[in-house]
KETI-842646 format. One line per 2 residues: number of its first residue (from 1); their letters; for each residue x, y, z of C-alpha. Coordinates in nm, 2 decimals. Layout:
NUM = a = X Y Z  ...
END
This chain:
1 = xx = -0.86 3.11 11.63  -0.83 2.92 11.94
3 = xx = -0.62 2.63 11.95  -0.92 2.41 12.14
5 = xx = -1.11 2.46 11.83  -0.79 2.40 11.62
7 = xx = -0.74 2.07 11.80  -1.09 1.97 11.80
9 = xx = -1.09 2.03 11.44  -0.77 1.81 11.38
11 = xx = -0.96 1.52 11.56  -1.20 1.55 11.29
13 = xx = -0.90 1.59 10.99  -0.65 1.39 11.62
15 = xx = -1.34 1.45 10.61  -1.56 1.51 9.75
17 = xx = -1.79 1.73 9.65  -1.95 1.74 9.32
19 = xx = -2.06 2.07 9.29  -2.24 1.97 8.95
21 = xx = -2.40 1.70 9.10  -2.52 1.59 9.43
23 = xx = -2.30 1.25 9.59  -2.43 0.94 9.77
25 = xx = -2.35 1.06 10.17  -2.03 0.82 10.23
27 = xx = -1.70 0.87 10.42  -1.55 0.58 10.19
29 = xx = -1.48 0.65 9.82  -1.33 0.48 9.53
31 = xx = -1.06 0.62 9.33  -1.00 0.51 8.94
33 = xx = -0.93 0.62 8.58  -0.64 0.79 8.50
35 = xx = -0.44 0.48 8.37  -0.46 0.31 8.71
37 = xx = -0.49 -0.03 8.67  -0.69 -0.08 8.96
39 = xx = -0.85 0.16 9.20  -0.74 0.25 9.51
41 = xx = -1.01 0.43 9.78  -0.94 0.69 10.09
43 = xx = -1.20 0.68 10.44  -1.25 0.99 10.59
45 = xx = -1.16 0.91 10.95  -1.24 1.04 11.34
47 = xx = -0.98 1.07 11.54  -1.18 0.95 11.86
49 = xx = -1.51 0.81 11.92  -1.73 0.60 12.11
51 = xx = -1.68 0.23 12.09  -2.04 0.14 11.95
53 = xx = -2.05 0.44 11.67  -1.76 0.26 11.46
55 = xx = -1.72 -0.04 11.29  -1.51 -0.21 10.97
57 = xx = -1.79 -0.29 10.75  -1.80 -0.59 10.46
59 = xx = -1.71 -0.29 10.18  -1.48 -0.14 10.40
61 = xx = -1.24 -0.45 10.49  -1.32 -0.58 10.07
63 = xx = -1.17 -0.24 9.98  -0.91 -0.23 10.21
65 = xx = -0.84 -0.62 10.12  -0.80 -0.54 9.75
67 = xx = -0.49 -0.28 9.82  -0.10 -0.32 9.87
69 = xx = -0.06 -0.01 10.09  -0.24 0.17 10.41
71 = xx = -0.15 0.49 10.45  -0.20 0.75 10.72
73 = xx = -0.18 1.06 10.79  0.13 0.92 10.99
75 = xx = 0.35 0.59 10.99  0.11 0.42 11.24
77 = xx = 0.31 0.13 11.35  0.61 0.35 11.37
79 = xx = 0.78 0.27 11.69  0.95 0.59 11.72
81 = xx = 0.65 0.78 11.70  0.56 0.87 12.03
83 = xx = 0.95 0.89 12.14  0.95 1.16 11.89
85 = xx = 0.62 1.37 11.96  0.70 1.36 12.32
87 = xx = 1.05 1.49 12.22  0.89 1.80 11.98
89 = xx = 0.62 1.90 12.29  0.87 1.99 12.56
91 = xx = 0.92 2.30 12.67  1.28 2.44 12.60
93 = xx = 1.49 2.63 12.83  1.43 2.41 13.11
95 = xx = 1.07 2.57 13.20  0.77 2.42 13.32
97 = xx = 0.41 2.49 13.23  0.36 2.63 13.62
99 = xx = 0.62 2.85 13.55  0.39 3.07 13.34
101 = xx = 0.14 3.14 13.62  0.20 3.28 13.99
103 = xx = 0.15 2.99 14.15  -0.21 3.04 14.35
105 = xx = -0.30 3.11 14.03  -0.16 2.80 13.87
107 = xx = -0.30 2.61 14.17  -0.65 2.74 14.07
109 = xx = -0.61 2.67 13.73  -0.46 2.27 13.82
111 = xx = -0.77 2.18 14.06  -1.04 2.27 13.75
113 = xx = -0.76 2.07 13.54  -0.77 1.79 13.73
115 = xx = -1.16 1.78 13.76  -1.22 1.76 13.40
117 = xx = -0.93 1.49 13.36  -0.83 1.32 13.64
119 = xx = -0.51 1.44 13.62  -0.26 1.71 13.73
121 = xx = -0.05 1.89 13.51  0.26 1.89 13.71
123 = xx = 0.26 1.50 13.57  0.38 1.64 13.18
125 = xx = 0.44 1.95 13.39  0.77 2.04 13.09
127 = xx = 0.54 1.96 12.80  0.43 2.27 12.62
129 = xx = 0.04 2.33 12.69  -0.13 2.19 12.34
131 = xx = 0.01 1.87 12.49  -0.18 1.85 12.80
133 = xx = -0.51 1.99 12.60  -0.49 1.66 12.45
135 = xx = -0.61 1.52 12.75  -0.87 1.77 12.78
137 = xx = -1.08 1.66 12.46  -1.00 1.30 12.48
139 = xx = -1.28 1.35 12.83  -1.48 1.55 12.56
141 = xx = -1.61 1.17 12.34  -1.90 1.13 12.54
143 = xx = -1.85 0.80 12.68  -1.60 0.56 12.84
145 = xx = -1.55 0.31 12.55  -1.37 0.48 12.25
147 = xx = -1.21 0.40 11.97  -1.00 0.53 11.67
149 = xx = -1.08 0.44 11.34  -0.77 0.50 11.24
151 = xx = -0.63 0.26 11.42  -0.89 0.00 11.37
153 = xx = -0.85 0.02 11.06  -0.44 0.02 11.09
155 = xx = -0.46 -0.29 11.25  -0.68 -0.50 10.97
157 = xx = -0.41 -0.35 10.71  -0.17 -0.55 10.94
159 = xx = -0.34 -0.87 10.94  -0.37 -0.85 10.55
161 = xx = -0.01 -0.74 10.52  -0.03 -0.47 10.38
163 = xx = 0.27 -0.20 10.36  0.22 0.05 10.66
165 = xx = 0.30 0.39 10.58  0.22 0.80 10.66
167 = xx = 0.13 1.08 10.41  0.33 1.28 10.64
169 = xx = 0.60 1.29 10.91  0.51 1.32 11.30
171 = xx = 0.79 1.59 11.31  0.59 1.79 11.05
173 = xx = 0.24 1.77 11.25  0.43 1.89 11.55
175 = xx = 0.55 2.19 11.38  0.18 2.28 11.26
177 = xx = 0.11 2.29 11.65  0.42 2.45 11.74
179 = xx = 0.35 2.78 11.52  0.16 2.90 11.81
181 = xx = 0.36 3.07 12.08  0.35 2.88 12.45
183 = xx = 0.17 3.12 12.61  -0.12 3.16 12.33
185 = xx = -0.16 2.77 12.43  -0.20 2.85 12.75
187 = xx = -0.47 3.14 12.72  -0.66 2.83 12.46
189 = xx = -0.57 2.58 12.75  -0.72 2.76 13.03
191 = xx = -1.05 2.88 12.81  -1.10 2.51 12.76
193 = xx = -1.12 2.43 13.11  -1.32 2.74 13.21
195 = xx = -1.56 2.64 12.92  -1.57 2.27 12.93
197 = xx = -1.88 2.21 12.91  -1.90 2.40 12.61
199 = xx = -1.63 2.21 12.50  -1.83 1.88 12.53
201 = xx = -2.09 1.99 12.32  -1.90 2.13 11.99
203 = xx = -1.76 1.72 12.03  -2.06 1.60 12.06
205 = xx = -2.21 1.79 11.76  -1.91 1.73 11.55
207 = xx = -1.95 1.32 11.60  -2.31 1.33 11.46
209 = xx = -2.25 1.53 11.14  -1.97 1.24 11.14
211 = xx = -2.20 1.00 11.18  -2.41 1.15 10.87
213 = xx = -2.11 1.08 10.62  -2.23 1.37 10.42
215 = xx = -1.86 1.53 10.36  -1.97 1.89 10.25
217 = xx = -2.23 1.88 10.55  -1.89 1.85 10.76
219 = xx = -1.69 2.09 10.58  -1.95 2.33 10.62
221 = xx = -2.00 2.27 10.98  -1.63 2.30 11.04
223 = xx = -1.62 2.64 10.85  -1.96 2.76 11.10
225 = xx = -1.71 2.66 11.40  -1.46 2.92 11.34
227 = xx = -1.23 2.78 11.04  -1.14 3.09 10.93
229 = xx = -0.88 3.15 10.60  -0.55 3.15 10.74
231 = xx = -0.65 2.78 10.97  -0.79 2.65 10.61
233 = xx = -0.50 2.70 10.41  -0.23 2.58 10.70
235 = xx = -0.40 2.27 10.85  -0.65 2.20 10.53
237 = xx = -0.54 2.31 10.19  -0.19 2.29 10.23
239 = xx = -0.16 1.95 10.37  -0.42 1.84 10.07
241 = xx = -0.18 1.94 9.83  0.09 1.83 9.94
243 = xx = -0.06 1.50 9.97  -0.18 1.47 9.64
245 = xx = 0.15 1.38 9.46  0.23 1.10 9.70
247 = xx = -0.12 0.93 9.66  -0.06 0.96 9.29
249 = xx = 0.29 0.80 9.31  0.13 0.54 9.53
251 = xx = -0.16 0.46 9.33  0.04 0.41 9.03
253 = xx = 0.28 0.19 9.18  0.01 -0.04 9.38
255 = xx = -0.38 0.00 9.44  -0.32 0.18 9.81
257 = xx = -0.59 0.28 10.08  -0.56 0.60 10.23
259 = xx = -0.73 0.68 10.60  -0.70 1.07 10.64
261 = xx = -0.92 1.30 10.87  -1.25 1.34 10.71
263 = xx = -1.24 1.69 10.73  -0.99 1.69 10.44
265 = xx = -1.20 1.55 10.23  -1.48 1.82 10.15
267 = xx = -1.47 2.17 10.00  -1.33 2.29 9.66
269 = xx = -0.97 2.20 9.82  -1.04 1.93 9.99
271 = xx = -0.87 1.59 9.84  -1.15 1.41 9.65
273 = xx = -1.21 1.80 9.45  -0.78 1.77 9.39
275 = xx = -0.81 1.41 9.26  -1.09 1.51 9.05
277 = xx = -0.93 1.78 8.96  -0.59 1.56 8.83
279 = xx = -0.79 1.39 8.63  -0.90 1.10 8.89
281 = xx = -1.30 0.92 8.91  -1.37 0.93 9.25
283 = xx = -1.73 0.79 9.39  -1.87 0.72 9.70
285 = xx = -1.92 0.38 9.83  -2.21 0.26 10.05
287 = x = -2.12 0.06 10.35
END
């Protein structure tokens, strides 16, 4: 699979299913039973939107109000964070991203860079080539305000004091995008640009199923876009269930609100099926 797709796809994970019963569409859910003396919920989240297509509603900021913790995917308010992603994206050996092209063919390949961003690539010019990508779908939200719920969200935790922490380390996200050998980035990299426009439009679809907060509509979608098996079990299953032991820890210890890609959340491995599946009510909240 290509990695624009892959990263395009984390953006929606940088999304329970009942399969008995039909849920109430909601990205926020409430999570209870089990001996926990008060529930705890999870929001599926968008890594990056327009401004005026997100915003904390009165159920959203009660639940988050009623918890101790707000977890991530990552430590948010980490302030090593970036120091430590930019450190895991360079290049080793001392080579540059041009260094992979002859350079008229680099130059070629910079000038339809630059249109779509603004920017060259010679400015990260050691960073491996998922890094620069980044760039590329941030000008795929289709409009000039955006925001991340994640970090909306991140920041009212903070002004109720609540514990900031991360379901998983930075260093272990990095190494999800690292599998993929430098030049395979590249090849994704440069049939991005080529195919921008293209590129605009799987964003654009992808924020309106969003907006529909029907989580098996999403998961579905995602799996029409090119999921395929061995992307589902590394960047989807996997993660799930290694997440579901520390949100069961958490839970236990305080009611905790978890804010995790929302394409985590549907399919028969996504996290609400594993919390149902250890035993856990989950239910969809309207807001």
């Amino acid at each position: 699979m290509m990695l624009q797709k892959k990263l395009l796809i984390l953006f929606l994970l940088l999304a329970n299913i009942s399969f008995s019963q039909k849920a109430e569409p909601s990205l926020l859910w409430r999570i209870s039973g089990k001996g926990l003396k008060e529930p705890s919920y999870i929001f599926g989240t968008f890594h990056m939107m327009c401004k005026d297509q997100f915003q904390i509603s009165q159920p959203m900021e009660l639940a988050l109000s009623s918890c101790k913790k707000y977890y991530g995917e990552l430590d948010m308010d980490d302030p090593n964070m970036s120091a430590t992603m930019m450190e895991f994206a360079k290049i080793k050996d001392s080579k540059t991203i041009d260094s992979y092209m002859e350079p008229k063919e680099f130059a070629a390949f910079d000038k339809k860079y630059q249109s779509a961003t603004g920017m060259s690539l010679m400015m990260f010019k050691q960073y491996k080539p998922f890094f620069g990508m980044s760039f590329l779908i941030l000008k795929t939200v289709p409009c000039t305000a955006t925001v991340q719920p994640e970090t909306e969200l991140m920041h009212l935790a903070q002004q109720k004091q609540l514990e900031i922490l991360g379901l998983e380390t930075i260093e272990q996200q990095m190494n999800l995008l690292n599998q993929e050998p430098i030049d395979s980035q590249l090849i994704s990299m440069r049939k991005m640009v080529n195919n921008f426009d293209s590129s605009k439009q799987v964003m654009r679809e992808m924020i309106q199923v969003y907006l529909k907060k029907d989580v098996e509509a999403l998961y579905q979608y995602m799996k029409e876009k090119g999921v395929n098996d061995n992307f589902e079990s590394t960047m989807l299953i996997n993660r799930n269930k290694e997440w579901i032991p520390k949100m069961k820890k958490s839970m236990n210890e305080n009611p905790s609100f978890f804010a995790v890609g929302a394409g985590h959340l549907g399919g028969k491995s996504g996290v609400l099926a594993l919390l149902r599946k250890n035993g856990y009510l989950v239910e969809p909240i309207q807001y």
